[in-house]
DRENDO-1510 file (C-alpha; in Angstrom, 1 decimal, always signed):
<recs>
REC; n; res; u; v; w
REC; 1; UNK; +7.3; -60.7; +133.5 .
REC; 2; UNK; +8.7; -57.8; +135.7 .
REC; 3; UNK; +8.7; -57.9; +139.6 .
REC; 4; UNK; +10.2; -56.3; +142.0 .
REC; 5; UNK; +12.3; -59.3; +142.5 .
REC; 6; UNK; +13.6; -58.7; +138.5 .
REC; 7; UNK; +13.7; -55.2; +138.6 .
REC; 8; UNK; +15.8; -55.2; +141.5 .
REC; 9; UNK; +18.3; -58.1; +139.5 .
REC; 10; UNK; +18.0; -55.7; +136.5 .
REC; 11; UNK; +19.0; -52.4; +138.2 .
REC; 12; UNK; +22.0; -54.1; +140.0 .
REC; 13; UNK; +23.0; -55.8; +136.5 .
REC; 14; UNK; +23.3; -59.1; +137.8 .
REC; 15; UNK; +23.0; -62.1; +135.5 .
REC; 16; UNK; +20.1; -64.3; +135.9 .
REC; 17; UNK; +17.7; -66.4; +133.9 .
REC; 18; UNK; +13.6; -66.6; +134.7 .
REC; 19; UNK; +11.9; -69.8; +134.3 .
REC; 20; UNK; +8.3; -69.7; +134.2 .
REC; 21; UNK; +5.9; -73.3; +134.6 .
REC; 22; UNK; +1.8; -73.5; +135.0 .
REC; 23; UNK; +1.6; -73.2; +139.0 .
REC; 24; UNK; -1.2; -76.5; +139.9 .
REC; 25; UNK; -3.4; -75.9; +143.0 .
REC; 26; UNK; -2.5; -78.0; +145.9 .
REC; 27; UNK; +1.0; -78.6; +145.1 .
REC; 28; UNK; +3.4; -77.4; +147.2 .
REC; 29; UNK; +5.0; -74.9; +145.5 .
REC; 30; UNK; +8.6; -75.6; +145.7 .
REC; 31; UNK; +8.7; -79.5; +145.0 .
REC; 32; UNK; +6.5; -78.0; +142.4 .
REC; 33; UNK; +8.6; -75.8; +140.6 .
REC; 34; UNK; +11.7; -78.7; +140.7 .
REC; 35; UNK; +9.5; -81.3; +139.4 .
REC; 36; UNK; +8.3; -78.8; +136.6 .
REC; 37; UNK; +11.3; -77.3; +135.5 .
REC; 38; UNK; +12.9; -80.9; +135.5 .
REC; 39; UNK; +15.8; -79.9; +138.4 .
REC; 40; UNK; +17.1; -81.4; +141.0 .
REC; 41; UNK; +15.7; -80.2; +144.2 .
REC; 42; UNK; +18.7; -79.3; +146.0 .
REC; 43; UNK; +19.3; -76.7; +143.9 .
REC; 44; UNK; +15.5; -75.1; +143.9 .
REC; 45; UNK; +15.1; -72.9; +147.2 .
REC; 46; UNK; +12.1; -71.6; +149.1 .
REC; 47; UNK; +11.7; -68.7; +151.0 .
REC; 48; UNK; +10.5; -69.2; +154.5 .
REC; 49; UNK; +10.1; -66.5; +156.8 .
REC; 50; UNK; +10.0; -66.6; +160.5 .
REC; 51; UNK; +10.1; -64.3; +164.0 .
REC; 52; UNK; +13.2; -64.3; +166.2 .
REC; 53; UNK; +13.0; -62.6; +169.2 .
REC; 54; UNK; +10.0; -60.8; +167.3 .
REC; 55; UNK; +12.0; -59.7; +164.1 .
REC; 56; UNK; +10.9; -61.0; +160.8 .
REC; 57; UNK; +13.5; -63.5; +159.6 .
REC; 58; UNK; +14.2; -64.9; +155.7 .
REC; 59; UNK; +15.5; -68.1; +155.4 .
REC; 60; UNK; +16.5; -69.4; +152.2 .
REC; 61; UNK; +16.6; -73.1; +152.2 .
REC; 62; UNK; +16.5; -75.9; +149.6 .
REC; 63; UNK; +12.9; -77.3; +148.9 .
REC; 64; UNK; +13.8; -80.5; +149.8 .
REC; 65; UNK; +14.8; -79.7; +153.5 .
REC; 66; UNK; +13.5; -78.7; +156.6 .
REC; 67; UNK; +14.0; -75.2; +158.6 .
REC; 68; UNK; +15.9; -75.4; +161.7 .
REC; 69; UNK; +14.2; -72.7; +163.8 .
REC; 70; UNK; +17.0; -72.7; +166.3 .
REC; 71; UNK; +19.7; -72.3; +163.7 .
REC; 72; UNK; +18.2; -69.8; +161.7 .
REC; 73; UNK; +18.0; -68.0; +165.4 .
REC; 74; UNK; +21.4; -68.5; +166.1 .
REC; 75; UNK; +22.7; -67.3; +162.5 .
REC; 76; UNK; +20.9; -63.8; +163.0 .
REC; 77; UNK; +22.6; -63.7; +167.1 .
REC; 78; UNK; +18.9; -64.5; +167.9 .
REC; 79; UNK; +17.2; -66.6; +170.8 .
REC; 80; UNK; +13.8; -67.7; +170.0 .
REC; 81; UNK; +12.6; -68.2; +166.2 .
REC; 82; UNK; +8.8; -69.3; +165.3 .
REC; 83; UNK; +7.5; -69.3; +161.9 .
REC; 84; UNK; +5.4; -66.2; +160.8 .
REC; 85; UNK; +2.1; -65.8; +160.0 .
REC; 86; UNK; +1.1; -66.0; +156.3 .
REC; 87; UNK; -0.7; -62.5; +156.6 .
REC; 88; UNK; +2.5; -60.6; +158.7 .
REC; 89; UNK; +5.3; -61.8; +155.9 .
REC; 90; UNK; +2.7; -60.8; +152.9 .
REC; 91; UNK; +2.8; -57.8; +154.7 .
REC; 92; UNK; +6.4; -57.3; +155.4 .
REC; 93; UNK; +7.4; -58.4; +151.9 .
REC; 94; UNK; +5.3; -57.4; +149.0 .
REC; 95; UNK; +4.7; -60.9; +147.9 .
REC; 96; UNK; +1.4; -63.8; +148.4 .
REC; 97; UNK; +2.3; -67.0; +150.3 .
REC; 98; UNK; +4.2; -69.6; +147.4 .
REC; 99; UNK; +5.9; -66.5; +145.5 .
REC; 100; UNK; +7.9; -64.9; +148.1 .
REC; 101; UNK; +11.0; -63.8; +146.6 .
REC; 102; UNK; +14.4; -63.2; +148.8 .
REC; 103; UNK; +14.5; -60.4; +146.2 .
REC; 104; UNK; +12.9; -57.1; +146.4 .
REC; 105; UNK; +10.9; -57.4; +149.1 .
REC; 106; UNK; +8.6; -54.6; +150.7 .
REC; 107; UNK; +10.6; -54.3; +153.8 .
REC; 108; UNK; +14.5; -55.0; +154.4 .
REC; 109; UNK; +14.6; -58.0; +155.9 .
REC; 110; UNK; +17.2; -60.4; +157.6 .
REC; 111; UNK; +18.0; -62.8; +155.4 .
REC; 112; UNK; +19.5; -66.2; +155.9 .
REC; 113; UNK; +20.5; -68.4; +153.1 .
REC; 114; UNK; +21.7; -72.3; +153.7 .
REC; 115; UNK; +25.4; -73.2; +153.1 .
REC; 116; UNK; +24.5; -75.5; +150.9 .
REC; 117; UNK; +24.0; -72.8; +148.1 .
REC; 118; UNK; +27.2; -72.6; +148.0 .
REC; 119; UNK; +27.6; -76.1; +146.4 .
REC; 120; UNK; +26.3; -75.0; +143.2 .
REC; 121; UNK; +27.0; -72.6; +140.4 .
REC; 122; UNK; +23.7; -71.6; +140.4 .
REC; 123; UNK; +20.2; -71.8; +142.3 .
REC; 124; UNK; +16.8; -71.2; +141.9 .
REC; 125; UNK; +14.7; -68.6; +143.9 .
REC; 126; UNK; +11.0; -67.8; +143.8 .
REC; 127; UNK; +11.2; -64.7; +141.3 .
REC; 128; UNK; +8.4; -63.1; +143.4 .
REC; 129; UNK; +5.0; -64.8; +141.7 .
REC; 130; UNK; +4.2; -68.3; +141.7 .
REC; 131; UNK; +5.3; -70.5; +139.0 .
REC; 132; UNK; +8.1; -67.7; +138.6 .
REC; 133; UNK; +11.4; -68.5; +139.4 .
REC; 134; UNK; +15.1; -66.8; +138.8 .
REC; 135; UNK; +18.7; -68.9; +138.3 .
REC; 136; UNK; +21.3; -67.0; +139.7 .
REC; 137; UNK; +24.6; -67.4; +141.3 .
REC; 138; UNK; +24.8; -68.0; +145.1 .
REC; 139; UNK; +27.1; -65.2; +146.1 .
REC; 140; UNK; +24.8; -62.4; +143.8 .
REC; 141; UNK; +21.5; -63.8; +145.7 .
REC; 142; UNK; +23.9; -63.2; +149.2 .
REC; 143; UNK; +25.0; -60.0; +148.0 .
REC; 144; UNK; +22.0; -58.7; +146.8 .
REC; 145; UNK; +19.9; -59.8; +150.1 .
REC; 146; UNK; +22.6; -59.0; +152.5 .
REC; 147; UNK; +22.3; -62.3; +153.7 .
REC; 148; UNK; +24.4; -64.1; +156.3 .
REC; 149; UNK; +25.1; -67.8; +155.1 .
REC; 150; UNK; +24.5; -70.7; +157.8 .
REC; 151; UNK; +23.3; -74.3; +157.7 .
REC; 152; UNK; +20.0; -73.6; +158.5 .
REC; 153; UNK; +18.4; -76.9; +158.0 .
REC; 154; UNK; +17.3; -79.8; +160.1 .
REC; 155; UNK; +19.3; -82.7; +160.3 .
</recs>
């Protein structure tokens, strides 16, 4: 199953593992794939993206948790951060709503991942489709998004 996500893990040589589970209608898609894949949820992460000061924003955060809009603004030097529309972060990164990668996306994109990655050896990431995710190390998903790392959660 290639994506751009994959190819782009493939081309930089990075190690990585896909894991692949029957994606349910009206799940959400990130307890989804923890609950499928039998994994604790802290390490599974969504992709969310938002608008600070009117720049599309990534933030990578575990399933489990809750985006903190003003600290994802404050981790990219920003003021204002809303979430953005489904249509405008299709758009912006190549992917559909519930299988929007960090990885290989459309359009560069500031990327912020939560410190708590860092806990682990490796996380899980939407691999770009639903019911597709990768298992990579922390520092290579940082790397390859040139993402700053911040808590970005809510308390």
């Amino acid at each position: 199953m290639k994506t751009p996500a994959t190819a782009l893990l493939d081309a930089k040589r990075v190690r990585y593992e896909v894991h692949s589970y029957p994606h349910r209608a009206g799940e959400a898609y990130g307890p989804e794939a923890a609950r499928a894949l039998g994994l604790d949820p802290a390490r599974v992460f969504k992709t969310l993206v938002a608008e600070v000061d009117g720049t599309l924003t990534v933030g990578v955060l575990p399933v489990t948790d809750t985006l903190d809009l003003k600290a994802l603004a404050s981790a990219v030097k920003g003021k204002r951060a809303k979430m953005a529309e489904v249509t405008a972060a299709e758009r912006a990164t190549g992917y559909v709503a519930g299988g929007i990668s960090p990885l290989g996306q459309k359009r560069r994109l500031p990327v912020v991942v939560d410190a708590s990655a860092e806990r682990f050896d490796t996380v899980f990431c939407s691999g770009g489709r639903r019911g597709l995710e990768v298992e990579l190390a922390p520092a290579d998903l940082v790397a390859l998004t040139g993402a700053t790392v911040a808590t970005i959660t809510a308390s």
